[in-house]
C-alpha positions, -999 to +999 in steps of 0.1 A: -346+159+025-371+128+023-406+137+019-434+105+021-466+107+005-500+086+003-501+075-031-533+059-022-546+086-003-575+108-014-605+107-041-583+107-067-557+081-058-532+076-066-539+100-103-539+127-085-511+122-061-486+108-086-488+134-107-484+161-079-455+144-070-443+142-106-447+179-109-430+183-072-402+164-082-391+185-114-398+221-096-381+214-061-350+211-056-330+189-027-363+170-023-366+139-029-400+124-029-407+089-017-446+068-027-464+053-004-489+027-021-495-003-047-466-001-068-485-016-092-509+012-094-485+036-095-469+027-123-498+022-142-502+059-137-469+066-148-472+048-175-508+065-186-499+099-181-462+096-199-445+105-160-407+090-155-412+068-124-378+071-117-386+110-103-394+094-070-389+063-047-420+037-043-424+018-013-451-013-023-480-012+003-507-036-006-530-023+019-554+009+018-572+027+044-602+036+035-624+074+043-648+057+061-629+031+078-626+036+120-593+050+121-580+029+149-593-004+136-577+004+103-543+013+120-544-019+139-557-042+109-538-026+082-500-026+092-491-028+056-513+001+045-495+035+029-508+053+059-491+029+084-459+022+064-457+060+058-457+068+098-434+039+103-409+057+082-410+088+096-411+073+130-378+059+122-360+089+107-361+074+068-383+106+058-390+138+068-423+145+067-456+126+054-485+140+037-519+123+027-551+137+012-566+103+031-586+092+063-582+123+085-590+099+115-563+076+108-538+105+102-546+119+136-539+086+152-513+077+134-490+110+139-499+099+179-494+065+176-465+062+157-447+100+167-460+108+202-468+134+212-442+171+216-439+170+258-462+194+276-488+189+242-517+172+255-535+168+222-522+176+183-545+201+164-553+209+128-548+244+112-560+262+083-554+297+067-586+320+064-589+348+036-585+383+049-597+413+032-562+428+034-552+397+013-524+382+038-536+349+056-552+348+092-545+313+104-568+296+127-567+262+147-582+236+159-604+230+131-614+198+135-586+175+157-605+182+190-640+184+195-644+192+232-617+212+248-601+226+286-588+259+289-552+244+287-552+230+253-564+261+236-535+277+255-513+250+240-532+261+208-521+296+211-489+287+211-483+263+184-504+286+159-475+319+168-450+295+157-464+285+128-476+315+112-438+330+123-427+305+100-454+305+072-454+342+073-423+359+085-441+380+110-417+383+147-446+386+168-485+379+152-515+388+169-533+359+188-570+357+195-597+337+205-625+334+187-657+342+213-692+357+214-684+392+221-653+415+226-654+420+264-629+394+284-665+386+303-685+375+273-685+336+259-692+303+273-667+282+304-645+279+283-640+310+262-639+335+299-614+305+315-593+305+285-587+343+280-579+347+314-551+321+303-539+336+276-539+372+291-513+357+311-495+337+286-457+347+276-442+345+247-472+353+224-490+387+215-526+382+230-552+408+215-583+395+231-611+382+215-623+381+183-662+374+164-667+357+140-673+381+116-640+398+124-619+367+116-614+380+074-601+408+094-569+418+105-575+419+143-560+389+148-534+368+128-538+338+143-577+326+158-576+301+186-604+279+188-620+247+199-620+220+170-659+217+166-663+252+164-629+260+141-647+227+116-681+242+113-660+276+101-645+260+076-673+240+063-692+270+060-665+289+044-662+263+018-701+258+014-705+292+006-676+297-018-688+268-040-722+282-038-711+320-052-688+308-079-716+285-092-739+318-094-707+332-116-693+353-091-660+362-097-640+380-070-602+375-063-608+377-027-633+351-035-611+331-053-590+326-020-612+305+000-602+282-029-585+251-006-564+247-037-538+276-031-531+265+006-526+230+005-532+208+037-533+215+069-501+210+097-510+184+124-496+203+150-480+187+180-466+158+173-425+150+169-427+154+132-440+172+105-474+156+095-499+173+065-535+161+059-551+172+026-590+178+018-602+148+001-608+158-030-571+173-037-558+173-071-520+170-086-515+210-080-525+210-046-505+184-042-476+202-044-487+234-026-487+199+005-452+192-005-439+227-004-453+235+027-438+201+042-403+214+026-411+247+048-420+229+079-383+208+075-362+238+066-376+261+094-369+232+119-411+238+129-412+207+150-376+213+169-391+249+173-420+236+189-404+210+214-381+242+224-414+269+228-431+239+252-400+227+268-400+269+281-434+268+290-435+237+309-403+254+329-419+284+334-449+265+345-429+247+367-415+275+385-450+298+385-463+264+409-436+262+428 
């Protein structure tokens, strides 16, 4: 097993990254961990911080995409970035998964780009766990891949996020809602009411209805469909006010889970191989928690699981319109 990361990925790079993948490297084992990014820098962290370089492969990109660059241009203009090489890898079978903590934008174009799309996806989507008071994860997607949305996509959405907490969480069949306005199947905007009349009909998932926002730390549902402008400003706020408390000196251990840190990154979900974007501001530890759930999505098979679950809906699809 091959995992690629963005050495020079992140607002830490590559400290941060190298030394997450040092760590990696020593607790995991049949993993073998492969850099993306200036070998020269990397080394020099290896060097400074006393880590044996020989715990992982470097691959020498002398190109970097930055956070603000357009993610396209930077795709286009930078084909010897770690982002680009990293995507060409996988592309090409030499790894199994890539994680960065880098330009979200040029992640999700990238993991299109390079990967394709799974058939029957129309667009990939982002995923993150959410806190609940009973202290196992709610999972909720998009959050952040897909600003405007159809009916069909969160559908797609649905989907994808009952595979993936099946694998994360080892639960047969979790409880799928959508986030809305109200509880009633009438309440919500277009798109909310056309989308749970979808999903009422939907096989292969458990569909409880919908769910508010303030039921979401709950455990109504286990996994929260969403539109990706909505699912972002949830986890923004989330994150605003968890900073805010534990600068106040509240200490909570529920709190203390809305801490990105013990999650990792978040599954781009969609696309023919597994794909991990990381906050920004990740550090070493986090890191790993990126690799390990990588390692997860490999040894579960999520992204053969995937093409199956669509391959069965577009059939059933198929025949339901004929």
């Amino acid at each position: 097993m091959r995992i690629g990361i963005d050495a020079m990925g992140g607002d830490y790079a590559p400290l941060e990254a190298v030394k997450g993948a040092s760590l990696a490297a020593k607790a995991l084992n049949g993993v073998e961990l492969v850099l993306f990014g200036s070998n020269t820098e990397v080394l020099r962290v290896c060097e400074s911080e006393g880590i044996d370089s020989s715990l992982f492969t470097i691959v020498d990109t002398p190109d970097v995409i930055e956070m603000a660059e357009h993610p396209v241009k930077a795709l286009v203009s930078k084909p010897n970035s770690s982002i680009a090489q990293g995507f060409l890898q996988l592309a090409h079978g030499k790894i199994d998964a890539f994680l960065s903590a880098g330009n979200t934008g040029a992640m999700l174009v990238g993991s299109i780009q390079y990967l394709k799309l799974v058939e029957g996806c129309d667009r990939p989507c982002l995923t993150a766990a959410i806190p609940r008071v009973n202290m196992h994860p709610g999972l909720l997607l998009d959050v952040g891949a897909n600003a405007d949305c159809k009916p069909e996509h969160l559908e797609k959405f649905a989907l994808l996020g009952n595979l993936l907490y099946s694998m994360l969480y080892k639960v047969e069949s979790p409880k799928v809602g959508l986030l809305n306005i109200g509880e009633e199947s009438e309440k919500g905007n277009l798109l909310t009411k056309a989308t749970h009349q979808l999903l009422a009909q939907t096989q292969g998932i458990n569909f409880v209805g919908n769910v508010e926002g303030r039921d979401i730390f709950g455990d109504l549902a286990d996994v929260v469909v969403c539109d990706g402008f909505s699912g972002n400003i949830i986890i923004k706020v989330c994150e605003g006010m968890y900073y805010r408390l534990v600068k106040r000196g509240v200490q909570d251990d529920y709190l203390d889970q809305f801490n990105f840190k013990h999650y990792g990154g978040s599954l781009v979900l969609g696309v023919n191989a597994p794909v991990i974007v990381g906050h920004g501001i990740t550090k070493a530890e986090t890191f790993v928690k990126m690799i390990e759930l990588a390692q997860d999505a490999i040894e579960t098979q999520l992204t053969s699981k995937i093409q199956k679950a669509m391959s069965r809906f577009n059939a059933e699809q198929s025949e339901t319109t004929n």
